[in-house]
C-alpha positions in Angstrom: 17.0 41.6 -31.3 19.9 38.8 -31.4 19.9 39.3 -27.2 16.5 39.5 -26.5 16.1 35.7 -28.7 19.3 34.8 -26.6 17.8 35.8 -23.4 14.4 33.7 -24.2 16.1 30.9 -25.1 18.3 30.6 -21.8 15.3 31.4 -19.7 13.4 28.5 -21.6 15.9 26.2 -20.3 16.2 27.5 -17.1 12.8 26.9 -16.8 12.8 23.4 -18.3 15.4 22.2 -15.7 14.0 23.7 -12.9 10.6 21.6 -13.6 12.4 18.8 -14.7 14.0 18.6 -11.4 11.0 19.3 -9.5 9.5 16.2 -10.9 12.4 14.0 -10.2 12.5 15.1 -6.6 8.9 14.7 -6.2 9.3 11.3 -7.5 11.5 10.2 -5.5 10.6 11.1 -2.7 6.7 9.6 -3.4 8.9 6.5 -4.4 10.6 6.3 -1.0 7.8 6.6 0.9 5.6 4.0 -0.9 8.6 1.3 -0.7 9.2 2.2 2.6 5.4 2.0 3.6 5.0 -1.3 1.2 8.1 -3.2 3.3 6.1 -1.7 6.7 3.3 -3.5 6.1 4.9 -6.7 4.9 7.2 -6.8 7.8 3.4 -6.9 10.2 2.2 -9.1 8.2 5.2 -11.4 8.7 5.4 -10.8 12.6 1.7 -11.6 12.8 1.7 -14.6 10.5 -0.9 -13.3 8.6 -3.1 -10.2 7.7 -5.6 -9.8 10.2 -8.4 -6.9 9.3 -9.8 -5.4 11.7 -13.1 -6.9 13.4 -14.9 -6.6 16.5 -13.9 -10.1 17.8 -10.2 -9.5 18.6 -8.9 -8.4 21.8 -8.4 -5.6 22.7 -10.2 -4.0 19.4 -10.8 -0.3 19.7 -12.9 1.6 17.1 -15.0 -1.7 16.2 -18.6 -0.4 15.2 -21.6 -2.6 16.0 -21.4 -4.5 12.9 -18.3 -5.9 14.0 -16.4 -4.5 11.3 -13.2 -1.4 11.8 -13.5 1.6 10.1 -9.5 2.6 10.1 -10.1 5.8 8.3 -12.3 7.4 10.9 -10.6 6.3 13.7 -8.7 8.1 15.8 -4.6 8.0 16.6 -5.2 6.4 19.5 -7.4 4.0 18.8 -4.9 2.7 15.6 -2.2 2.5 18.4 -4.4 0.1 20.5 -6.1 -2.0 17.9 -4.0 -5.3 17.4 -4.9 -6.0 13.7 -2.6 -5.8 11.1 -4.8 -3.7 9.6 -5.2 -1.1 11.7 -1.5 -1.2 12.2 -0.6 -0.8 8.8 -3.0 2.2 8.7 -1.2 3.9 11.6 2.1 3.1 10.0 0.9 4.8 6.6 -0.4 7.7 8.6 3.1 8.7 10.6 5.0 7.9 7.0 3.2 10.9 5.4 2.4 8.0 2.8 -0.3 9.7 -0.1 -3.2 7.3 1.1 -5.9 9.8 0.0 -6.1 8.4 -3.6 -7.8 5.1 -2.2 -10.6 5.8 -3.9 -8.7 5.8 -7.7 -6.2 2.6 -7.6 -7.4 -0.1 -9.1 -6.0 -3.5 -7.4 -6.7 -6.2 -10.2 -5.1 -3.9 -12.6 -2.0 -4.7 -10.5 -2.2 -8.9 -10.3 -4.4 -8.9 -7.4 -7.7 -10.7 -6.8 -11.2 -8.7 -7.3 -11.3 -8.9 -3.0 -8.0 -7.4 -2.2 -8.2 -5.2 0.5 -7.3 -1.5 -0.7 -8.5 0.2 2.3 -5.5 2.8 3.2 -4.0 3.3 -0.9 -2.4 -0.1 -0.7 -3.5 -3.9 -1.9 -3.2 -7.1 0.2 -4.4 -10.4 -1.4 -3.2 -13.7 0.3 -2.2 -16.7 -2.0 -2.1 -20.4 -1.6 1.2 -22.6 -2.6 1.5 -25.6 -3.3 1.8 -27.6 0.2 2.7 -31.3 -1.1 5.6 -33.2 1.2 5.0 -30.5 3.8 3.8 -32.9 6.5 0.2 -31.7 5.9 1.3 -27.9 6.4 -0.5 -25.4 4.8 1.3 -22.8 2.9 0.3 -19.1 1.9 2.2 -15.6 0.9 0.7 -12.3 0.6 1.0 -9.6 -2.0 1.2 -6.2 -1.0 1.2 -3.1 -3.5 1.5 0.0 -2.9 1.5 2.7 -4.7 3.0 6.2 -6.2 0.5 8.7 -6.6 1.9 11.8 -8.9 -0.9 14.1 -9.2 -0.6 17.1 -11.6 -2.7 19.6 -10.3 -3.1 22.3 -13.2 -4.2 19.6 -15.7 -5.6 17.6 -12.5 -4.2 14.3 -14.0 -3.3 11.5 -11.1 -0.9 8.7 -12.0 -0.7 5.9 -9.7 2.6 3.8 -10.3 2.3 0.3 -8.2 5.1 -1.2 -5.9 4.9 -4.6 -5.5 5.9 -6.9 -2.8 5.7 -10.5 -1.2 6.6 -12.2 2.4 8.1 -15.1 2.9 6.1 -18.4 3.0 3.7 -18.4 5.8 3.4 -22.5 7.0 0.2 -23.4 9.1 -0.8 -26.2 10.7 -4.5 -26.7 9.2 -6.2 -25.6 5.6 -7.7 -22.0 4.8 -9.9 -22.0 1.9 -10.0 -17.9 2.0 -7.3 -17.4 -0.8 -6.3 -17.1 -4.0 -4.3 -20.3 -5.4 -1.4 -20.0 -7.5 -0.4 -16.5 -7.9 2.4 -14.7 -9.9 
């Protein structure tokens, strides 16, 4: 009887440790992959000066429907490659990473600091601030914050956590005003 306890217990912790390390190497590699994807999408938007979304009126914009407006989800491999937009970009980026971008749907973006019109198209937020652009010569100054996020889904007691990355660009300067942002920010 004495073994048979003895036995239980060890396989009890066997057991334990085995999920516990499961979880940790889930999590970090989910972690990896959304930092890696977050600092993706910041590095286009700081080599485009800007988020761009994806609309019919750029050049060379593949997948534009007739509203004028990109739907990246349903487009094809190709057509992200060709499309200029940051947006369309970003999604092709998120697609190669292996990035979980199929909880879209579940994240809530002004849970996270982020306006009510943040983009979350692709299981990441983008909302574009305004600074403070006084003794800049008349510049205009923005940043953007970009979340992304770690989805750990349980699938036995079908439970989804979504743990949000966040991070900024650099200051943006332009020459002339845009009224499409968010003033202040964090």
């Amino acid at each position: 009887m004495r073994e048979s306890i003895g036995g239980m217990w060890l396989f009890s912790i066997v057991i334990t440790f085995i999920a516990l390390f499961s979880s940790f190497l889930a999590y970090s590699i989910s972690y990896t992959r959304a930092f890696n994807t977050k600092n993706e999408i910041i590095n286009l938007i700081e080599r485009s000066e800007g988020y761009t979304p994806c609309s019919k009126g750029m050049d060379d914009n593949a997948g534009a429907d007739n509203d004028g407006q990109c739907d990246v989800k349903n487009m094809t491999e190709e057509q992200l490659k060709e499309n200029k937009s940051v947006e369309a970009q970003a999604f092709y980026k998120i697609m190669k990473a292996g990035y979980n971008y199929s909880t879209a749907e579940t994240i809530d973006c002004t849970s996270v600091g982020h306006g009510p019109d943040a983009n979350k198209d692709g299981g990441y937020c983008v909302t574009k601030y305004c600074t403070d652009s006084e003794g800049l010569n008349n510049k205009f100054s923005v940043y953007y914050k970009v979340t992304t996020f770690i989805a750990l889904q349980v699938p036995v007691l079908d439970i989804t956590f979504n743990i949000p990355i966040t991070g900024e660009t650099r200051t943006i300067y332009y020459d002339s005003g845009d009224t499409q942002c968010v003033t202040g920010g964090e």
